[in-house]
N, C-alpha and C positions, 0 to 999 in steps of 0.2 A: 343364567345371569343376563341382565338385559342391558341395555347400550347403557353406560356411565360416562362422564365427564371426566377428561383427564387431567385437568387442575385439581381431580379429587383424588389421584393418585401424589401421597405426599411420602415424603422423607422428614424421618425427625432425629432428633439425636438429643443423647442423654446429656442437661447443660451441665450437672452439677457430679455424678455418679450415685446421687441418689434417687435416679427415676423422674426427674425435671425434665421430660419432654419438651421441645421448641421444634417446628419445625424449621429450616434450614429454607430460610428466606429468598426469595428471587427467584427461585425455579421455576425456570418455563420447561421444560422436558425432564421427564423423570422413566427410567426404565430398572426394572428387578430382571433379572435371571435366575435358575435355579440348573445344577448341572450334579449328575450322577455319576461316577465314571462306573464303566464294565468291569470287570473281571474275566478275560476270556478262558473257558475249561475245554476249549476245543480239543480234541484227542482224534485219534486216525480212527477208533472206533466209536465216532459221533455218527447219529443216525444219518445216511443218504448226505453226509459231508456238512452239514449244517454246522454252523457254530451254536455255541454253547457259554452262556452265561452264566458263574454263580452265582445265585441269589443272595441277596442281600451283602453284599460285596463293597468293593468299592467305597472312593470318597467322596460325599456330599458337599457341594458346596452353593453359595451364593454370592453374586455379584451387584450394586447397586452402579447406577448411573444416573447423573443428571448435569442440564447445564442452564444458566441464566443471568441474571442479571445483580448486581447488589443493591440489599434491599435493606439490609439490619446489618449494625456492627457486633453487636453480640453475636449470633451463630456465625458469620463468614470470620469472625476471632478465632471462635470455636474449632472450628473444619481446622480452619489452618494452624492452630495448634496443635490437632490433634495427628497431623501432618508429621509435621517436625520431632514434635516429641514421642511417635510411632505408637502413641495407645489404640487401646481395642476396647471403647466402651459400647453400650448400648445403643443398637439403634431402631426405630420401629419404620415400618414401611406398611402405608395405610392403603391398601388395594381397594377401592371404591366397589360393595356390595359383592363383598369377598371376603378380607377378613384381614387380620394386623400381623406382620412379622415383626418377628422380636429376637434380638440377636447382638451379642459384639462384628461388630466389622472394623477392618484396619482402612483408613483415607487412603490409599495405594496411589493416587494422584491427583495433583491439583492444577489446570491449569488456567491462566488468564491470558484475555484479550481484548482490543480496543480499536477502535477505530481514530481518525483526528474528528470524524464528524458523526459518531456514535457512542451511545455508552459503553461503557465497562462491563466485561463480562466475564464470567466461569464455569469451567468446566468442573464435575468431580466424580474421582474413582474409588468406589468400597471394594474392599472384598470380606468374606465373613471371615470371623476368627476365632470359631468355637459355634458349640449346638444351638442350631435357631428353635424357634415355639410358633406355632401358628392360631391364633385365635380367630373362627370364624365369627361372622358380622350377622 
């Protein structure tokens, strides 16, 4: 993969629950994680004391982050609705010459902040809440 822009890294969210992508306006930093957990099978006769993983174990998950500025009243509605009223709809995450994740995440937090002599801004926290899909680009 070769150097990409990170304004091309976006977050969208589903407006309507019917597949109505918008991306989620004003973001200036956006970051994905993805986290496996282990299983450890480690036993007293593991070869030369080594640990020992079961394969295909464990729980998968994902984490979304970003923060910025407000830009549109529809999606910063959106988020913070979906806040309050604890849904887990769709969300995609566009990895620039990579490819699209697609997935429910719950908004886990939202914060704001302000300056007297700066704009308004937000933070926000996904986590997933059920099986993601990966579509390569």
């Amino acid at each position: 993969m070769v150097a990409q822009s990170g304004k091309d890294l976006l977050i969208k969210v589903d407006m309507t629950g019917g597949g109505l992508f918008e991306t989620l306006a004003g973001l200036r930093a956006t970051r994905i994680s993805f986290n496996a957990e282990s299983v450890d099978v480690t036993t007293l006769e593991s070869q030369g004391g080594w640990r020992e993983l079961l394969g295909g174990a464990g729980v998968k998950s994902a984490a979304i982050s970003g923060s910025g500025v407000f830009r549109d009243a529809g999606t910063d509605e959106r988020a913070r609705q979906l806040f309050f009223d604890g849904e887990t709809p769709d969300f995609q995450v566009i990895i620039p010459g990579f490819g699209i994740v697609q997935g429910p995440f719950q908004v886990t937090a939202i914060e704001y902040a302000g300056t007297h002599d700066g704009e308004a801004t937000y933070e926000l926290s996904l986590a997933s809440a059920g099986a993601l899909t990966f579509t390569a680009v």
